[in-house]
PQR file of N, CA, C, O and H, with PARSE charges and radii, in Angstrom:
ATOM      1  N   UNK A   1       0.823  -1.197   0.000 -0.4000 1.5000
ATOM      2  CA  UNK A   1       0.000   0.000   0.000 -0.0000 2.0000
ATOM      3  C   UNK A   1       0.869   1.263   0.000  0.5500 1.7000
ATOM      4  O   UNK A   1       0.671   2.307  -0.621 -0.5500 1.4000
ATOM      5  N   UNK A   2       1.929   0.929   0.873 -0.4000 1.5000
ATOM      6  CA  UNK A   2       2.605   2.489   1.126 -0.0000 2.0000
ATOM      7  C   UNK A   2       3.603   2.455  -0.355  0.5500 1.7000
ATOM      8  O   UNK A   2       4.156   3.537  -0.549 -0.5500 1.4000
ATOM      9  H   UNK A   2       2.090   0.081   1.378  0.4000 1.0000
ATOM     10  N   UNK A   3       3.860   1.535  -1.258 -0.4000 1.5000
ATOM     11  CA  UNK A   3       4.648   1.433  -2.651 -0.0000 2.0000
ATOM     12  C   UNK A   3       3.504   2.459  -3.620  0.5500 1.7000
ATOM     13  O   UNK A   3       3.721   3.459  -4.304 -0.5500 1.4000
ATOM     14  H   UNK A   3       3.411   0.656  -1.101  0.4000 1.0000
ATOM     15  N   UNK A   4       2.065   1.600  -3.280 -0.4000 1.5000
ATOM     16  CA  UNK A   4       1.102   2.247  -4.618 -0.0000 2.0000
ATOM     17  C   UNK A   4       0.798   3.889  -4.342  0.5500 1.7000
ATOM     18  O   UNK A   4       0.216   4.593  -5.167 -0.5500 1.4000
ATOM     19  H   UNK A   4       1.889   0.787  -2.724  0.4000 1.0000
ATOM     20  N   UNK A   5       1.506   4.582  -2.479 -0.4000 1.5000
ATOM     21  CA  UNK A   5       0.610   6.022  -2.935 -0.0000 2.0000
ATOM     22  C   UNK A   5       1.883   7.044  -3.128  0.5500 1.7000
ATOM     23  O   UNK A   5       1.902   8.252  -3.361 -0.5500 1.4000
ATOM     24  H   UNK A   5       1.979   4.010  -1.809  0.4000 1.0000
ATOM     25  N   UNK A   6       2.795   6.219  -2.967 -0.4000 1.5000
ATOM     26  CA  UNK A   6       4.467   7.037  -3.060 -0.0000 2.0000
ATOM     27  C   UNK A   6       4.276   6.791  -4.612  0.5500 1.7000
ATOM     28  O   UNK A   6       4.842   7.770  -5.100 -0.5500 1.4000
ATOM     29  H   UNK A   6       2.780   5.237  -2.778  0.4000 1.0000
ATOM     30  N   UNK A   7       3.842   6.105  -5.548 -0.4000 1.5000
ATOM     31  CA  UNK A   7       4.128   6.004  -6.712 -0.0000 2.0000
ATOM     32  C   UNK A   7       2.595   7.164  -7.250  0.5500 1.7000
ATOM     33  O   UNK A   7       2.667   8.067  -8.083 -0.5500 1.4000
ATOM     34  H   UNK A   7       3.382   5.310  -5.152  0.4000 1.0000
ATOM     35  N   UNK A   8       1.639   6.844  -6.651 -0.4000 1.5000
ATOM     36  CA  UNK A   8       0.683   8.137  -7.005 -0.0000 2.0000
ATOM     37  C   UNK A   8       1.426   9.689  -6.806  0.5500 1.7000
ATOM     38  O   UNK A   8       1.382  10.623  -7.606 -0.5500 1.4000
ATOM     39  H   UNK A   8       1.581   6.110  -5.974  0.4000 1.0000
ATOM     40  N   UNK A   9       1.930   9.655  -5.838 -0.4000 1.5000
ATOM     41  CA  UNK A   9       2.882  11.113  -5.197 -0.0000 2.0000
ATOM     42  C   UNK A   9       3.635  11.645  -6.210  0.5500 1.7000
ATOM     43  O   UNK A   9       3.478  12.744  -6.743 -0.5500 1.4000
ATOM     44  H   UNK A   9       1.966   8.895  -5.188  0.4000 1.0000
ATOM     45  N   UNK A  10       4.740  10.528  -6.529 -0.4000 1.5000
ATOM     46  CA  UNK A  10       5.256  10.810  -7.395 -0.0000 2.0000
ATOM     47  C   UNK A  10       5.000  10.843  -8.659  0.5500 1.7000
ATOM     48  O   UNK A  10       5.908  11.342  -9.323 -0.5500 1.4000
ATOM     49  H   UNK A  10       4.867   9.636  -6.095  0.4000 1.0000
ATOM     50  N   UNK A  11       3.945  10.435  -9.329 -0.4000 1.5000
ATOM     51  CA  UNK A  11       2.915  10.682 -11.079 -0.0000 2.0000
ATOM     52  C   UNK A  11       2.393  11.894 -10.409  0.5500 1.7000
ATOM     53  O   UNK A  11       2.056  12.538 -11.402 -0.5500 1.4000
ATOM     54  H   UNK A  11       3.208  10.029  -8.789  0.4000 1.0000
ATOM     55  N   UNK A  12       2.175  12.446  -9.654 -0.4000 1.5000
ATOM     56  CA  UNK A  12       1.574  13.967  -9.071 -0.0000 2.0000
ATOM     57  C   UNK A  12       2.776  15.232  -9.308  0.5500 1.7000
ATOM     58  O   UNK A  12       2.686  16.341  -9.833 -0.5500 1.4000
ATOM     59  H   UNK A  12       2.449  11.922  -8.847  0.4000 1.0000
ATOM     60  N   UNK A  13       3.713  14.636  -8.778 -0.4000 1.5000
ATOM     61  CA  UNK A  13       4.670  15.650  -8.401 -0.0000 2.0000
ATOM     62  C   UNK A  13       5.683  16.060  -9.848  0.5500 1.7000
ATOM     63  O   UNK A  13       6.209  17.137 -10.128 -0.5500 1.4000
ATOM     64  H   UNK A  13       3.787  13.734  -8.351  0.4000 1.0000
ATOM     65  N   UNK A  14       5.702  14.790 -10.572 -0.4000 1.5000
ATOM     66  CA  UNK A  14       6.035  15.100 -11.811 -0.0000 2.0000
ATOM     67  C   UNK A  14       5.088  15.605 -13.163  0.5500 1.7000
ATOM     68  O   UNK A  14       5.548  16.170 -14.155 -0.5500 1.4000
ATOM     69  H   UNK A  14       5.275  13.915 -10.345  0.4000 1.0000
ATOM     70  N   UNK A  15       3.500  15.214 -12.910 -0.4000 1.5000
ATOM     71  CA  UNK A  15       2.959  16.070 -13.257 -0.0000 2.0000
ATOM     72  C   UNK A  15       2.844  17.906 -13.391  0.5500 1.7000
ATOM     73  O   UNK A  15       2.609  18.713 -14.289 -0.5500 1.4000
ATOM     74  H   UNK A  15       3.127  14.755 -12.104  0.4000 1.0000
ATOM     75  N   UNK A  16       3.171  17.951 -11.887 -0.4000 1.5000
ATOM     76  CA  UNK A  16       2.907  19.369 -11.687 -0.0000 2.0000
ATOM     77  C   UNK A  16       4.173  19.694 -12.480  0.5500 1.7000
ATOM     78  O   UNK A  16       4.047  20.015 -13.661 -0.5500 1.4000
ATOM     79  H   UNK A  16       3.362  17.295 -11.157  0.4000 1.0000
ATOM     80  N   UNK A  17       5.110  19.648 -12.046 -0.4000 1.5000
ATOM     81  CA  UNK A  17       6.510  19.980 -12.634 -0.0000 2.0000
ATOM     82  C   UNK A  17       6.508  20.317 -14.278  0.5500 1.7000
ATOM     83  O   UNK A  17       7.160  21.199 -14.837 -0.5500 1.4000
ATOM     84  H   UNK A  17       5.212  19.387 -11.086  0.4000 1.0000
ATOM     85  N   UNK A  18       5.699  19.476 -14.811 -0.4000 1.5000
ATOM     86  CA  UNK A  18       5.563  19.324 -16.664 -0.0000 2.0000
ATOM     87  C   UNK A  18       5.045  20.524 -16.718  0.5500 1.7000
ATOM     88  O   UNK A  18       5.494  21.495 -17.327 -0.5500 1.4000
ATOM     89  H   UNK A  18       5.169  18.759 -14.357  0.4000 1.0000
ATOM     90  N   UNK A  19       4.070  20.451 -16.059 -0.4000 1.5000
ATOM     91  CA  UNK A  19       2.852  21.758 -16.380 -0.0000 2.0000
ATOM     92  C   UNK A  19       3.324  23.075 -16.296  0.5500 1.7000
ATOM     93  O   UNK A  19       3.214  23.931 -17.175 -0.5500 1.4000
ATOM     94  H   UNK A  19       3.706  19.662 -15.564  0.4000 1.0000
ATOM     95  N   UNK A  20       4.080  23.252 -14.734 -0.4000 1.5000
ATOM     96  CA  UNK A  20       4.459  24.489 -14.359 -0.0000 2.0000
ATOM     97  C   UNK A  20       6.138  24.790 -15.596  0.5500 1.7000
ATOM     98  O   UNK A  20       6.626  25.920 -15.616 -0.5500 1.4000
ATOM     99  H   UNK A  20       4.170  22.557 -14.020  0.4000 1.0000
ATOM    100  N   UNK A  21       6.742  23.700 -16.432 -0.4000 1.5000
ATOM    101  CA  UNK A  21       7.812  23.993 -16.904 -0.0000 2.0000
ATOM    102  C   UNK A  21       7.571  24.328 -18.354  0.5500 1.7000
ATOM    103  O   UNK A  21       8.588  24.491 -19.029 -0.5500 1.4000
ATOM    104  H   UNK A  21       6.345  22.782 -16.416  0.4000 1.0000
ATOM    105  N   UNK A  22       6.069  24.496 -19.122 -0.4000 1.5000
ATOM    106  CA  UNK A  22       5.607  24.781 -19.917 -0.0000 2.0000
ATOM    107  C   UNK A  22       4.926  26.210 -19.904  0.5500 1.7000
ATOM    108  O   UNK A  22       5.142  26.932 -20.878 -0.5500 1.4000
ATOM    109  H   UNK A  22       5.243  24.364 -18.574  0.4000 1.0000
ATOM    110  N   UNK A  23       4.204  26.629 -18.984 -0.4000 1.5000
ATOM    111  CA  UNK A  23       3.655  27.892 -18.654 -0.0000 2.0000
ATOM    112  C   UNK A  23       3.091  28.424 -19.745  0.5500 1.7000
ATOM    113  O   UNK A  23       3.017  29.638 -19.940 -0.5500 1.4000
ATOM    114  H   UNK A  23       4.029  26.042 -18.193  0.4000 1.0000
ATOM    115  N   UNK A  24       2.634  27.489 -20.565 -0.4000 1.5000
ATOM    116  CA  UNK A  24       2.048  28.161 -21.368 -0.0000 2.0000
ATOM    117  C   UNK A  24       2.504  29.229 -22.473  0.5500 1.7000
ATOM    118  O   UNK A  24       1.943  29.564 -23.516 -0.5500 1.4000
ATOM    119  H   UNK A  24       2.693  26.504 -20.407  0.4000 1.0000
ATOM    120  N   UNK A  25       3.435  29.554 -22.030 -0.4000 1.5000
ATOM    121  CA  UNK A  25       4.007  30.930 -22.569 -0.0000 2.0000
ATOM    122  C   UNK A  25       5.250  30.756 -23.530  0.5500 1.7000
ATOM    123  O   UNK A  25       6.090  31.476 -22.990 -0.5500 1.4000
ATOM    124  H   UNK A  25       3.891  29.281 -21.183  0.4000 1.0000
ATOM    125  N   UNK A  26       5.690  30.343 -24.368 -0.4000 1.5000
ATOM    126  CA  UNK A  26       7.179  30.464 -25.066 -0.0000 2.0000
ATOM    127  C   UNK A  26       8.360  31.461 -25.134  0.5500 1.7000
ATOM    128  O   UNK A  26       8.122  32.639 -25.398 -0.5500 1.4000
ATOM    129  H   UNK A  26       5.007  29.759 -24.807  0.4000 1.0000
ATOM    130  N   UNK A  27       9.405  31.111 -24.946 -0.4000 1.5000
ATOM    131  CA  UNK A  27      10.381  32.061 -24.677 -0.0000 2.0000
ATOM    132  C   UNK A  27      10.001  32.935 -25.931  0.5500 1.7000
ATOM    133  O   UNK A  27       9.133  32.523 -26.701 -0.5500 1.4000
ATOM    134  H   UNK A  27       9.598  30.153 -24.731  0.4000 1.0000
ATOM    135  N   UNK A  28      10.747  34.342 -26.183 -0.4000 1.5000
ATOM    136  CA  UNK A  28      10.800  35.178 -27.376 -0.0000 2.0000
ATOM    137  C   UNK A  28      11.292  34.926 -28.340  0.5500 1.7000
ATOM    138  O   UNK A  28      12.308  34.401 -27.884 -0.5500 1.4000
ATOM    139  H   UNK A  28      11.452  34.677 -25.557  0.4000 1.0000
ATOM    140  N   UNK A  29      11.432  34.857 -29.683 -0.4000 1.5000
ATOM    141  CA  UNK A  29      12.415  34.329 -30.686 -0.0000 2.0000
ATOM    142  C   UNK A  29      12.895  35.737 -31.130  0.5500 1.7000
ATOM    143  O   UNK A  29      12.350  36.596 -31.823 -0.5500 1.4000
ATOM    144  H   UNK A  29      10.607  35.284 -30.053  0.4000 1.0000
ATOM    145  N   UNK A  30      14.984  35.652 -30.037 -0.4000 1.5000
ATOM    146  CA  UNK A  30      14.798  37.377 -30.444 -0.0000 2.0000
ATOM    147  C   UNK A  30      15.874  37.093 -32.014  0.5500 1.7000
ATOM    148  O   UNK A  30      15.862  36.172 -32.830 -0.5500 1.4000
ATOM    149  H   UNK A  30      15.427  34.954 -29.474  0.4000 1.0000
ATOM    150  N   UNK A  31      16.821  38.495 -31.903 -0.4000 1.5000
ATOM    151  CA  UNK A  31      17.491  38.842 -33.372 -0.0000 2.0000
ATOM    152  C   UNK A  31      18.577  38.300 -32.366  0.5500 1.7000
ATOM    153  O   UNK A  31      18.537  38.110 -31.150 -0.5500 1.4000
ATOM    154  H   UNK A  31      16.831  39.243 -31.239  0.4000 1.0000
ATOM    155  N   UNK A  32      19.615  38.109 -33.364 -0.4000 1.5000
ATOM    156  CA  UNK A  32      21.201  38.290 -33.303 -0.0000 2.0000
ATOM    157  C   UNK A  32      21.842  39.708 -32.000  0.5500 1.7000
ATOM    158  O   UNK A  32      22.753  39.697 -31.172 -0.5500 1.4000
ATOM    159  H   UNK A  32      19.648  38.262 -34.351  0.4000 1.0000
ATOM    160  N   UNK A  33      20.909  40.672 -32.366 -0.4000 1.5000
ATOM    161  CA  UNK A  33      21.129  41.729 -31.496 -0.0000 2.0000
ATOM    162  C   UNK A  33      20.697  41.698 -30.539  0.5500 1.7000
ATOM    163  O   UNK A  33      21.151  42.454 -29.679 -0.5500 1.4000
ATOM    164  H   UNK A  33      20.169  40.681 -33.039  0.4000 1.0000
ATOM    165  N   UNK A  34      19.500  40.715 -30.194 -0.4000 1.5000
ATOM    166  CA  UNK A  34      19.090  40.625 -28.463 -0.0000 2.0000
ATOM    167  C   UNK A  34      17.382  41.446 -28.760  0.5500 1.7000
ATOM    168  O   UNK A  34      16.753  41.565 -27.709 -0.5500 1.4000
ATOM    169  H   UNK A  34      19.132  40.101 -30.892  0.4000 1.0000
ATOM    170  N   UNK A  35      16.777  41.884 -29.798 -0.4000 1.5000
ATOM    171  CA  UNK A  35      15.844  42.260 -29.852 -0.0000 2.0000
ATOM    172  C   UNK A  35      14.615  41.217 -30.256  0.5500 1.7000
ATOM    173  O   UNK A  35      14.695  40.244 -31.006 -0.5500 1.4000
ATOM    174  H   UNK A  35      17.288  41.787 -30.652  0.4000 1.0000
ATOM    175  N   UNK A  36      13.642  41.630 -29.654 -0.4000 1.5000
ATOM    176  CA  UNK A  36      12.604  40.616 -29.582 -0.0000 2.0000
ATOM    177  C   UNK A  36      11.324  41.136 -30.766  0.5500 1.7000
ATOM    178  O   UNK A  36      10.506  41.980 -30.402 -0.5500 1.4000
ATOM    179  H   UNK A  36      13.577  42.421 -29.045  0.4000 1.0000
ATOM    180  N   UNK A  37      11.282  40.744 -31.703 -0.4000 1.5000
ATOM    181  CA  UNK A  37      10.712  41.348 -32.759 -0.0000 2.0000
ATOM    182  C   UNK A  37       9.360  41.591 -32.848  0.5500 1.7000
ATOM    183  O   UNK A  37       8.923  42.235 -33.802 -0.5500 1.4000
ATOM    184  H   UNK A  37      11.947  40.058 -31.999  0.4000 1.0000
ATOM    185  N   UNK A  38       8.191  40.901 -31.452 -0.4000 1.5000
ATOM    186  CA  UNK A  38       7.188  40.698 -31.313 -0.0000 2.0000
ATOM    187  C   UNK A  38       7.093  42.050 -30.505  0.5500 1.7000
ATOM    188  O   UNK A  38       5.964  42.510 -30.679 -0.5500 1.4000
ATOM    189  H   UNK A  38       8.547  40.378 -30.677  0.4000 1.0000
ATOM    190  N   UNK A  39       7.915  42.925 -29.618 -0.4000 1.5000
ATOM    191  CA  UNK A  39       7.723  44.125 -29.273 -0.0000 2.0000
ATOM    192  C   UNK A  39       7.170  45.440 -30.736  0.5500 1.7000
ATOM    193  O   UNK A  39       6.345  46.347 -30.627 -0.5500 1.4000
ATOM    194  H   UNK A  39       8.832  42.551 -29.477  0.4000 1.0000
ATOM    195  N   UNK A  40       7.702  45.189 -31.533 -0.4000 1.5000
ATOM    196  CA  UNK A  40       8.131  46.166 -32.690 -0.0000 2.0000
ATOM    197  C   UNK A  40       6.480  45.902 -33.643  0.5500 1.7000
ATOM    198  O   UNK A  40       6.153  46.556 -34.633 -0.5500 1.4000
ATOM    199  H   UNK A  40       8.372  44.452 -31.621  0.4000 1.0000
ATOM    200  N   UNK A  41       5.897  45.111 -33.188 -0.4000 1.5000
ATOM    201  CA  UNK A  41       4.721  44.744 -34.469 -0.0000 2.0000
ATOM    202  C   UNK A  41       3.449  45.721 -33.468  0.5500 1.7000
ATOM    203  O   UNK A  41       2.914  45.486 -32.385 -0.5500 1.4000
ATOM    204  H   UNK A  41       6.162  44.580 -32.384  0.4000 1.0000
ATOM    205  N   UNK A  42       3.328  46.835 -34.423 -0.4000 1.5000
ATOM    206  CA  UNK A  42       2.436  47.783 -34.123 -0.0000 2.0000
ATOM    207  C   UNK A  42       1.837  48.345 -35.454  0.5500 1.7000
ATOM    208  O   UNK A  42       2.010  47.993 -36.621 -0.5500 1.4000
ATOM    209  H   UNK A  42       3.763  47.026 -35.303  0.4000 1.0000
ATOM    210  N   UNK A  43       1.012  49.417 -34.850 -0.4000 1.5000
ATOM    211  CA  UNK A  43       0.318  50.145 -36.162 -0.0000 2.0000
ATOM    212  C   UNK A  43       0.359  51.759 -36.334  0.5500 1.7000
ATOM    213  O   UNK A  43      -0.324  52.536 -35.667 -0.5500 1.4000
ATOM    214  H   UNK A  43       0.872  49.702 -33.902  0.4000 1.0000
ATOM    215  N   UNK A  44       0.956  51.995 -36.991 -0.4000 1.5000
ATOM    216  CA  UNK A  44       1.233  54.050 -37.043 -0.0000 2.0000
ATOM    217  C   UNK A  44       0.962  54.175 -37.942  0.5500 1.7000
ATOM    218  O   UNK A  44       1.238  53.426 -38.879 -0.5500 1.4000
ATOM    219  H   UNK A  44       1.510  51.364 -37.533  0.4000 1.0000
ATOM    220  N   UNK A  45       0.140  55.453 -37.995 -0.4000 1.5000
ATOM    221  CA  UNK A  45      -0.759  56.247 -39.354 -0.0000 2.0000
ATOM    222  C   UNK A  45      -1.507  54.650 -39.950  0.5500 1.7000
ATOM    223  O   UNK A  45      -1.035  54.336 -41.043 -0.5500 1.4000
ATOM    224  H   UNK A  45      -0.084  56.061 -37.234  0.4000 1.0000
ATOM    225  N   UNK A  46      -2.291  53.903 -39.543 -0.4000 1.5000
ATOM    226  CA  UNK A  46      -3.185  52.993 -39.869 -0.0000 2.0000
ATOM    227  C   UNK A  46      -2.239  51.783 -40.487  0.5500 1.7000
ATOM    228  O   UNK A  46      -2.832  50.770 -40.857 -0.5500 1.4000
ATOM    229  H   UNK A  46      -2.674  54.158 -38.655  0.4000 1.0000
ATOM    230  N   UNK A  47      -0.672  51.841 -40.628 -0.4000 1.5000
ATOM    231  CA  UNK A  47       0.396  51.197 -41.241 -0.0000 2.0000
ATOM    232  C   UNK A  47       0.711  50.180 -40.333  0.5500 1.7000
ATOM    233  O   UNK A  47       1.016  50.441 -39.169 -0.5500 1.4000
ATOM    234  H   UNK A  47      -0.190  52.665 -40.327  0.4000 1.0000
ATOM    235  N   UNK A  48       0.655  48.915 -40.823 -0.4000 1.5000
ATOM    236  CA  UNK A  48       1.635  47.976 -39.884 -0.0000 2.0000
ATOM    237  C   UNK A  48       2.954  48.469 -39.872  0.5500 1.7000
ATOM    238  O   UNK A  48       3.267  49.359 -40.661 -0.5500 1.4000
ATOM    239  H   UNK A  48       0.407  48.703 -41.768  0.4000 1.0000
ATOM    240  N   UNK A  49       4.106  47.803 -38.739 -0.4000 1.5000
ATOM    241  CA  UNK A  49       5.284  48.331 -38.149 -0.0000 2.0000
ATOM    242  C   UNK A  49       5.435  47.111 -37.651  0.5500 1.7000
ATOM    243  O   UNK A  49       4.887  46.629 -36.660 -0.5500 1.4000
ATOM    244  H   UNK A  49       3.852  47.080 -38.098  0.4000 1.0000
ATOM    245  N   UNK A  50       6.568  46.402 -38.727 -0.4000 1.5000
ATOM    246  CA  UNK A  50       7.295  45.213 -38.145 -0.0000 2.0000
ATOM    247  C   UNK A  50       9.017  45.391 -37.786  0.5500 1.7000
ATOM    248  O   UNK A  50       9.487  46.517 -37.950 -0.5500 1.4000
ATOM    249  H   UNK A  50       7.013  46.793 -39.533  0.4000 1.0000
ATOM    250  N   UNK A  51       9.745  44.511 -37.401 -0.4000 1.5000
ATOM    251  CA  UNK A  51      11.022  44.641 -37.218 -0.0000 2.0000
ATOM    252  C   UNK A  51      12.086  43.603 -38.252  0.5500 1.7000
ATOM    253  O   UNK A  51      12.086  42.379 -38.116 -0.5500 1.4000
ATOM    254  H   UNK A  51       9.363  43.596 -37.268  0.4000 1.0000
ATOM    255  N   UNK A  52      12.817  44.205 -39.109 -0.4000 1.5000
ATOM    256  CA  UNK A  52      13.483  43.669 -40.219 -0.0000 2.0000
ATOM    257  C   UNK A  52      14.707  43.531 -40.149  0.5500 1.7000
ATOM    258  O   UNK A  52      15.438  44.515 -40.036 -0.5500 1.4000
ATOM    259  H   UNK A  52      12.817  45.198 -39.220  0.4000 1.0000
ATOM    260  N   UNK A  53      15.020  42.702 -40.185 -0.4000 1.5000
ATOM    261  CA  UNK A  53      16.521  42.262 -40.325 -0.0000 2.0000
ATOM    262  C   UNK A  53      17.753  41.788 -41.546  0.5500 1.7000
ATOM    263  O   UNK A  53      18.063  40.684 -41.995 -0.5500 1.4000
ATOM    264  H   UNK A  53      14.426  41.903 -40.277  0.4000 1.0000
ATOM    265  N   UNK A  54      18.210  43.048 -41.792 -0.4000 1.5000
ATOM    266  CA  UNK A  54      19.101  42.447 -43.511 -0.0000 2.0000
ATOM    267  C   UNK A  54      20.262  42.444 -43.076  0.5500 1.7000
ATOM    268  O   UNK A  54      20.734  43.355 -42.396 -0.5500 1.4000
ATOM    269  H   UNK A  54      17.958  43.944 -41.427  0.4000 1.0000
ATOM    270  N   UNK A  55      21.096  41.012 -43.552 -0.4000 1.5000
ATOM    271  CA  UNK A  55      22.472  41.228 -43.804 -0.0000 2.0000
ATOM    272  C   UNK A  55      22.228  40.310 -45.039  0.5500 1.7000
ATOM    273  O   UNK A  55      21.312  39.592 -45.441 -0.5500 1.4000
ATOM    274  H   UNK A  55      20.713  40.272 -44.105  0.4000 1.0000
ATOM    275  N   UNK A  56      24.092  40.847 -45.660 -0.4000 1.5000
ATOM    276  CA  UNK A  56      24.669  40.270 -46.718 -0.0000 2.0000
ATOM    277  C   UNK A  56      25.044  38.843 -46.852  0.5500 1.7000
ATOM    278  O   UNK A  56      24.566  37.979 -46.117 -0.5500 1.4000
ATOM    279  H   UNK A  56      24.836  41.430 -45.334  0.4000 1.0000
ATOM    280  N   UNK A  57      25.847  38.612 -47.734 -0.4000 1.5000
ATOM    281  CA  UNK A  57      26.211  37.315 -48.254 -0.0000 2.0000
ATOM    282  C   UNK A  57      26.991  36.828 -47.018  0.5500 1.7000
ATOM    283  O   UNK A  57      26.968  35.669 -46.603 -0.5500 1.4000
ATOM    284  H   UNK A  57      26.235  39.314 -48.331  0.4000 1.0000
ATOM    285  N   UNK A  58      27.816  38.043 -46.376 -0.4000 1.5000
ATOM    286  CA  UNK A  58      29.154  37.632 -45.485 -0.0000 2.0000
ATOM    287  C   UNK A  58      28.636  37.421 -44.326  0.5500 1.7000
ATOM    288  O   UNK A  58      29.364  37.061 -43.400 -0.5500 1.4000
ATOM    289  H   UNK A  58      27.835  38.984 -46.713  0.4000 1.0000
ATOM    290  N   UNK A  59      26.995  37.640 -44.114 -0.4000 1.5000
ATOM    291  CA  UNK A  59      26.466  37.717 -42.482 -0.0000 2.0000
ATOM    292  C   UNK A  59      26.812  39.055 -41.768  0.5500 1.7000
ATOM    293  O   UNK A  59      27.200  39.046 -40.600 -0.5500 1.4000
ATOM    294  H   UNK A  59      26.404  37.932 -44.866  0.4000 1.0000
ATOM    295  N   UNK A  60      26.684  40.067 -42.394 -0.4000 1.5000
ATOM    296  CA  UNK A  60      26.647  41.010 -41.867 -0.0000 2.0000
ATOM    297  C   UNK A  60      25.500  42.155 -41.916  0.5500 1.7000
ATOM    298  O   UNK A  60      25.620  43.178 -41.242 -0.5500 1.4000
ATOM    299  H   UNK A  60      26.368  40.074 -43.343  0.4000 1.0000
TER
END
């Protein structure tokens, strides 16, 4: 008996753990520069406003 509720405890405790290490939420997918491009998506003078990123052949 005391095997089957330590093994319930523990399908509990690693449950919670999954849940709380997902949060629902995803990290940011930022730039090279540390900027998070989902800040930058707005609307001025009725215009979308995204954040763009160009480099060359060399990665720059």
């Amino acid at each position: 008996m005391k095997v089957l509720k330590s093994s319930f405890l523990s399908l509990g405790v690693v449950a919670l753990m999954l849940s709380c290490a997902k949060g629902g939420q995803q990290a940011p997918q930022l730039t090279v520069s540390g900027l998070d491009p989902a800040k930058f998506d707005t609307t001025i003078q009725s215009k979308p406003v995204k954040l763009f990123t160009l480099k060359n052949q060399s990665g720059m």
